[in-house]
C-alpha positions as CSV (number, residue, x, y, z in Angstrom):
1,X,-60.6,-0.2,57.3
2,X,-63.1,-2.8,56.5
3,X,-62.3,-6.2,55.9
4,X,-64.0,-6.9,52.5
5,X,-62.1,-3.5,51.1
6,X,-58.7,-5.1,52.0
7,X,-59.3,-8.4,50.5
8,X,-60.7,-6.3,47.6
9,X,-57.3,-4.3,47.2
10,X,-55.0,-7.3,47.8
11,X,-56.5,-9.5,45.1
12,X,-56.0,-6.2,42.6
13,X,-52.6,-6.5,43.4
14,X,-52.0,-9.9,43.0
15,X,-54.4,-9.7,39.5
16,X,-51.8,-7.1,38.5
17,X,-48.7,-8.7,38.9
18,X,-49.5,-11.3,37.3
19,X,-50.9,-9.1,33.8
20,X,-47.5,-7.6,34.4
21,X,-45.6,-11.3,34.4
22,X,-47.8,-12.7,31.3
23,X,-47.2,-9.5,29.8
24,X,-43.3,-9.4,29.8
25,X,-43.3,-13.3,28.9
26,X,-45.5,-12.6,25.5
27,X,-43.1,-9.7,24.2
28,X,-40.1,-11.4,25.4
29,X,-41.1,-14.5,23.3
30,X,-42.2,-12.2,20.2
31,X,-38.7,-11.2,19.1
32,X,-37.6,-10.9,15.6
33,X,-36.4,-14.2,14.7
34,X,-32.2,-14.0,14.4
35,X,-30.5,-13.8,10.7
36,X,-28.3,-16.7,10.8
37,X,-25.1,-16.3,7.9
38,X,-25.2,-18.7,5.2
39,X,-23.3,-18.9,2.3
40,X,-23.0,-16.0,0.2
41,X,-23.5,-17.3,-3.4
42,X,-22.7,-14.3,-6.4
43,X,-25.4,-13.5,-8.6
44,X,-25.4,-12.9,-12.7
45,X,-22.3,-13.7,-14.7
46,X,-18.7,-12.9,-13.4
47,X,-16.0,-11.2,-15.4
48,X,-12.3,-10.7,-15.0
49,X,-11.0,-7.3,-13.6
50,X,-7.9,-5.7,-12.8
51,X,-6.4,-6.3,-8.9
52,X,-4.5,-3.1,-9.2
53,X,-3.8,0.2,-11.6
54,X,-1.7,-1.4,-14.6
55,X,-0.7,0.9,-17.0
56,X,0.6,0.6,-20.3
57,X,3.5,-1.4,-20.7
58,X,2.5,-3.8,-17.6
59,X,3.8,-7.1,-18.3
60,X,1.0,-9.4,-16.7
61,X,1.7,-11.3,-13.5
62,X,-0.7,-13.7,-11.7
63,X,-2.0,-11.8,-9.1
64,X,-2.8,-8.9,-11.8
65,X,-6.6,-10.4,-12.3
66,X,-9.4,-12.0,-10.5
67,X,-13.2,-12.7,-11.3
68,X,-15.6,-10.5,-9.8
69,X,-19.4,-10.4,-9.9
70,X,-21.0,-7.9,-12.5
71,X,-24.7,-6.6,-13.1
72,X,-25.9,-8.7,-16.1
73,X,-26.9,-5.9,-18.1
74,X,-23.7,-4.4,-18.2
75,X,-21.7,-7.3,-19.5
76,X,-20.0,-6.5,-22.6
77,X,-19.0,-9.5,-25.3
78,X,-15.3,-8.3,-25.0
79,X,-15.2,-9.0,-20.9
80,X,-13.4,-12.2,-20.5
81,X,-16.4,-13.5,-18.3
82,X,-16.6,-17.2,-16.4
83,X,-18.4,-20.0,-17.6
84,X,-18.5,-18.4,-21.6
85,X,-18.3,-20.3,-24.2
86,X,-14.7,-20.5,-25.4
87,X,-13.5,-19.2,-21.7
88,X,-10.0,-18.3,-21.3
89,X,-8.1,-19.6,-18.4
90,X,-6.9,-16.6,-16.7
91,X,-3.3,-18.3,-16.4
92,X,-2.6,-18.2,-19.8
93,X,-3.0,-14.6,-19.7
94,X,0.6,-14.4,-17.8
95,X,2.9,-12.8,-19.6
96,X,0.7,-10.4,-22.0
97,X,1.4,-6.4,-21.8
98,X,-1.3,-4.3,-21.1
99,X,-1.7,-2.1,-24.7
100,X,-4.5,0.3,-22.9
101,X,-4.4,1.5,-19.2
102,X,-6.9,-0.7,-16.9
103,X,-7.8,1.1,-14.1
104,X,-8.3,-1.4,-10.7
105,X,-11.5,-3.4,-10.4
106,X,-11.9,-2.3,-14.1
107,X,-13.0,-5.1,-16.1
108,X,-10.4,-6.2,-18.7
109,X,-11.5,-6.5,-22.6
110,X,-9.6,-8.6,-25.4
111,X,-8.2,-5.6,-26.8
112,X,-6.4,-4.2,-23.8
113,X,-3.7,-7.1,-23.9
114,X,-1.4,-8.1,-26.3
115,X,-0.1,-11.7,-26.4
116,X,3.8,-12.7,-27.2
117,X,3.9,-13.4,-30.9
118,X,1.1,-10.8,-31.9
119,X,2.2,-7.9,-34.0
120,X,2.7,-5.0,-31.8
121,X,3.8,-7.0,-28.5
122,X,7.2,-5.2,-28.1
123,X,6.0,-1.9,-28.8
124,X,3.0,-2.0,-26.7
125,X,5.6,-3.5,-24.1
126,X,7.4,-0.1,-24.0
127,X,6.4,3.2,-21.8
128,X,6.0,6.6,-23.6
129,X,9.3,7.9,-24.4
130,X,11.3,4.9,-23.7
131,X,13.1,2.4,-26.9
132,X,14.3,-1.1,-26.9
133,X,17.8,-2.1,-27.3
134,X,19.3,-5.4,-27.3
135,X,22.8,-6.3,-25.9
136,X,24.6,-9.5,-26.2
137,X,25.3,-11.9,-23.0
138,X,27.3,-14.5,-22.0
139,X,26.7,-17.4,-19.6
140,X,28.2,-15.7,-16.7
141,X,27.8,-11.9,-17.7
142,X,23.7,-12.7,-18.5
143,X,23.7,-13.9,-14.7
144,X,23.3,-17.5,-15.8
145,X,20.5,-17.3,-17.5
146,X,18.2,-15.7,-14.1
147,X,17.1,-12.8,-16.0
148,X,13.2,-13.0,-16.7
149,X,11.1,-10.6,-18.6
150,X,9.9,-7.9,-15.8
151,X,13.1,-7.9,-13.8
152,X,15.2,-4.7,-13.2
153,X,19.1,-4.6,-13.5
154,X,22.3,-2.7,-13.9
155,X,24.2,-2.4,-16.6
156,X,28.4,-3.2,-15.7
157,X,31.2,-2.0,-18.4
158,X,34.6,-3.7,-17.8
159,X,37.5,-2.9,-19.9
160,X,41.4,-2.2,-20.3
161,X,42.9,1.4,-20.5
162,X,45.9,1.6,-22.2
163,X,48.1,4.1,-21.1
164,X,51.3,6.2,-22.9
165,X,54.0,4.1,-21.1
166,X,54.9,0.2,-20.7
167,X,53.7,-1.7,-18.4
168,X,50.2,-3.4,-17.9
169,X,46.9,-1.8,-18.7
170,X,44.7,-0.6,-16.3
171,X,41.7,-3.0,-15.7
172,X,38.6,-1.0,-14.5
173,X,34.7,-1.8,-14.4
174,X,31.8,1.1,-13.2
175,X,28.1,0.4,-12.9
176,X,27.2,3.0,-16.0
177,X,23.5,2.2,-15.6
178,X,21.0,1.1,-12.9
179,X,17.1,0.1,-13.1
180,X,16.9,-1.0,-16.3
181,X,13.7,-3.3,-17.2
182,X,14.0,-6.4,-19.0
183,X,11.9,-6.9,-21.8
184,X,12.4,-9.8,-23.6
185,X,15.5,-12.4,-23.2
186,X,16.7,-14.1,-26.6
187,X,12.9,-14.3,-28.6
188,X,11.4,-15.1,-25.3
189,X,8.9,-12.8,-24.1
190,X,8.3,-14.4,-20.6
191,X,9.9,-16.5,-18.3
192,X,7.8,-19.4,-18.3
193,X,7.4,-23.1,-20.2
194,X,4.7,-24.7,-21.5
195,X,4.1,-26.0,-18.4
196,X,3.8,-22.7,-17.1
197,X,6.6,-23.0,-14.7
198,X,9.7,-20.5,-14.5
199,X,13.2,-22.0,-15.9
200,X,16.5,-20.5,-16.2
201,X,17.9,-20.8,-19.2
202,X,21.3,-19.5,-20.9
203,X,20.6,-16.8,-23.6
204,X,22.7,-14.9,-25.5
205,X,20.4,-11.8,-25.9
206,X,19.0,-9.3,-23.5
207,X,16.7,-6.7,-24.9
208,X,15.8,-3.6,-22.5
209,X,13.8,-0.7,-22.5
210,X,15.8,2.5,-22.5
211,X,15.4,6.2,-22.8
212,X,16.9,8.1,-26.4
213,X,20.2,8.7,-24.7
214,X,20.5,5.3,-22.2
215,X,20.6,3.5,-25.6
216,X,23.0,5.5,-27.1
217,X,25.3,4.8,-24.3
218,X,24.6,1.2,-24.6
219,X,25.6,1.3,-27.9
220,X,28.9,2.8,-27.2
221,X,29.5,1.2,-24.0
222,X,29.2,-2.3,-26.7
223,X,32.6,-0.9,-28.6
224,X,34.5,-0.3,-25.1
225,X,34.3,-3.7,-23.2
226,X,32.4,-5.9,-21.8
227,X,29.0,-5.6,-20.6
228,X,27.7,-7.8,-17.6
229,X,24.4,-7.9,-16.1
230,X,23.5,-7.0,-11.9
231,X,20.0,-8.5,-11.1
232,X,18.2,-5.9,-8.7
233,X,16.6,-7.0,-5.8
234,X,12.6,-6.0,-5.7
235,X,13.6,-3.7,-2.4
236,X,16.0,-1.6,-4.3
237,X,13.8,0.5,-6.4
238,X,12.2,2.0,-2.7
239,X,15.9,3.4,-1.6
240,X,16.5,4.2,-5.3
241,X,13.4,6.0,-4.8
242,X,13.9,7.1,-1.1
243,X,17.9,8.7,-2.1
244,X,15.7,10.8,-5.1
245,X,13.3,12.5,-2.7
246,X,15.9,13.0,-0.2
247,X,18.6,14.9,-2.8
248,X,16.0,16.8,-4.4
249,X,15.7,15.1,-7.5
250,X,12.2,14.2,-6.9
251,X,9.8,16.9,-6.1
252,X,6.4,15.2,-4.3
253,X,3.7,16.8,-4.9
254,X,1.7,19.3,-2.8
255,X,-1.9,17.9,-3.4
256,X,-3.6,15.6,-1.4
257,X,-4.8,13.5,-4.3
258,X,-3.3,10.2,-3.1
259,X,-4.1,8.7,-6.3
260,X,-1.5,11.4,-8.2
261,X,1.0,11.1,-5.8
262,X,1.2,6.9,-6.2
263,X,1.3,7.7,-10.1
264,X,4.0,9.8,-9.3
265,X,6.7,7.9,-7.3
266,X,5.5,4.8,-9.7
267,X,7.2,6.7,-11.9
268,X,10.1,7.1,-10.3
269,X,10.9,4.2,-8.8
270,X,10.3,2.7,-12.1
271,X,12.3,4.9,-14.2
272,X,15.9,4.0,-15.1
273,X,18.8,5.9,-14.3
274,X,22.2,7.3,-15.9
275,X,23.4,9.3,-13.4
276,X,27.1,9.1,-11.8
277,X,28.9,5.9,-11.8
278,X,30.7,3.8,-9.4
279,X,33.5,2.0,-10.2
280,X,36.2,-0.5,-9.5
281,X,40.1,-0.5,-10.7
282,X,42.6,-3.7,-10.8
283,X,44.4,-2.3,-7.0
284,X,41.1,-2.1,-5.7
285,X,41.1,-5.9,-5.8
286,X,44.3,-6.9,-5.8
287,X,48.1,-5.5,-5.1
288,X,49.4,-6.4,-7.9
289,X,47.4,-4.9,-10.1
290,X,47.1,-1.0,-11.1
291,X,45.4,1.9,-9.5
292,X,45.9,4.7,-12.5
293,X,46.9,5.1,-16.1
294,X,50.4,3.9,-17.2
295,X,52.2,7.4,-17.8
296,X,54.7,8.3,-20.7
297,X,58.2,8.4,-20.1
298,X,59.0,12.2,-19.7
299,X,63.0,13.7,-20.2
300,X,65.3,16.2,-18.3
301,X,62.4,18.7,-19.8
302,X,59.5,17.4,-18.6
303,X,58.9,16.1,-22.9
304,X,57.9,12.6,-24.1
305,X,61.4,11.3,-24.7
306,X,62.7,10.6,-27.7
307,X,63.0,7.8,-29.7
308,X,66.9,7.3,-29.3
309,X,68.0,3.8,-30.5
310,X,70.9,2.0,-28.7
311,X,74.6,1.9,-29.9
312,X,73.3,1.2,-33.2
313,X,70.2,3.7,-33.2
314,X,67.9,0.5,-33.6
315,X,63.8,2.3,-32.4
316,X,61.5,-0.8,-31.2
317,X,57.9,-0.6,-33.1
318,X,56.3,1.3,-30.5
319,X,59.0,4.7,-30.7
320,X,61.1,3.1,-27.6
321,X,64.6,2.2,-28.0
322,X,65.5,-1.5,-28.9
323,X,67.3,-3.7,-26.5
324,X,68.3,-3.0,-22.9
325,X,67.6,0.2,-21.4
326,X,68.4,1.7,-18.2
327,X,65.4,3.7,-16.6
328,X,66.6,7.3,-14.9
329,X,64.4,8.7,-12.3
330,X,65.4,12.5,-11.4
331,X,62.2,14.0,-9.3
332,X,58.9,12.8,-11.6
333,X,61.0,12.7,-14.5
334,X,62.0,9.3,-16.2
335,X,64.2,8.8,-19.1
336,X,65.1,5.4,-20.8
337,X,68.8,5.2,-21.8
338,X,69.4,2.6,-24.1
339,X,72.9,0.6,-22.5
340,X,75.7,1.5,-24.7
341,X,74.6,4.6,-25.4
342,X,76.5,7.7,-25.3
């Protein structure tokens, strides 16, 4: 091959590689330039919205609301918006009830709450169906004063059953009610001072909210005994809610509208319950104390024995014969013979 070809082909190649090099080196260097993250600052007014579903009857917590962001032109002047004139702080919405259904991220208006004091606040307080009763409470059967508005508890009945015979009554207390919602303790519609901090203090009045027939048993229960207060723990409604589902009480539904089915064991969970009662007698505690009724003396013929005096016929006030007596046990039968007589 001739000489001057070769040279001529060798110096094409090197001119190519380098094009090639220079080439590579210009688009490598004319990237798009990288976004680097900043700051995000929000845009247009903000307004206060809901965190989560509250539905009527929600007594408002701190973590119920939070400022969000929303498009100018749909700001309403009933939105409790940031930087207004005459803004509310959002704490001292703690302890309103919700008087309309607010929907979460839903902006709240100054109609949907209803502030302690306002005409309205207990009623709005209550859920559809459900009345308020008020029972009085000691120091130590109001749980020393730990009951707040919002909290859930059971409902204890102690009393004395007096039996037919002598001896000492029986003592007995049963849970009669469980997951009952607190709405108001003495005049005190939340649990908070000025100082917006939670205190205990000793009241003499608890007012719940109750179905029609829970608060008739309340009312009778108040004639029988004693009624104490059991705070609930926070966990209890879910195995509350768990032993429902699991006896069939509680039907879930079929549908696979999450939404409906939340609504549902909400519901539940939250509802409060009358069903069968637990309960405690005086030998369950202690030895010396009774585990059933007193009985009535009974004679040779299985009848309430008379009321046969002693030597003199002298009957004590309550039909049983005055002075000494001898009691005679023959099988389940017991008669009382006064000592003298014939």
């Amino acid at each position: 091959m001739d000489v001057k070809k070769i040279a001529l082909l060798v110096g094409a190649l090197i001119i190519a590689a380098v094009t090639a090099v220079m080439a590579k080196n210009m688009f490598t260097g004319a990237g798009a330039p990288q976004a680097q993250a900043g700051p995000v600052v929000p845009e247009g007014p903000q307004v206060l919205v809901a965190t989560r579903t509250l539905p009527v009857g929600t007594i408002v917590d701190a973590e119920a609301f939070r400022y969000q962001p929303w498009p100018e032109g749909l700001v309403q002047d009933a939105y409790y918006i940031r930087g207004a004139e005459g803004e509310t702080d959002p704490s001292s919405l703690i302890g309103t009830v919700v008087r309309s259904e607010i929907t979460a991220g839903q902006p709240v208006t100054q109609g949907s709450l209803v502030r302690p004091g306002e005409r309205g606040f207990l009623a709005a307080a209550l859920g559809p169906g459900m009345r308020a009763v008020t029972v009085p409470v000691s120091a130590t059967s109001g749980v020393a004063g730990f009951v707040f508005p919002g909290d859930r508890v059971d409902m204890v009945l102690t009393q004395e059953v007096e039996g037919g015979g002598d001896g000492a009554p029986l003592r007995v207390s049963e849970t009669i009610l469980r997951n009952i919602r607190v709405l108001a303790v003495d005049q005190r519609l939340n649990a908070r001072d000025e100082e917006g901090n939670q205190v205990a203090q000793t009241v003499s009045t608890v007012t719940f909210e109750a179905t029609p027939r829970i608060a008739e048993r309340i009312a009778v229960a108040q004639t029988i005994g004693q009624l104490s207060l059991s705070l609930r723990s926070l966990a209890d409604n879910n195995a509350e809610l768990e032993r429902a589902i699991a006896s069939g009480e509680v039907q879930v539904p079929q549908s696979d509208d999450p939404r409906a089915e939340r609504r549902m064991l909400l519901a539940v969970a939250n509802r409060p319950s009358d069903g069968p009662s637990t309960y405690t007698v005086g030998a369950d505690v202690s030895r010396f104390q009774r585990g059933s009724v007193p009985g009535r003396a009974r004679d040779d013929n299985n009848n309430a024995a008379p009321a046969s005096g002693g030597a003199s016929g002298a009957v004590g006030v309550d039909g049983r014969p005055a002075g000494p007596v001898v009691r005679v046990a023959r099988g389940n039968n017991v008669t009382l013979v006064p000592v003298g007589a014939r």
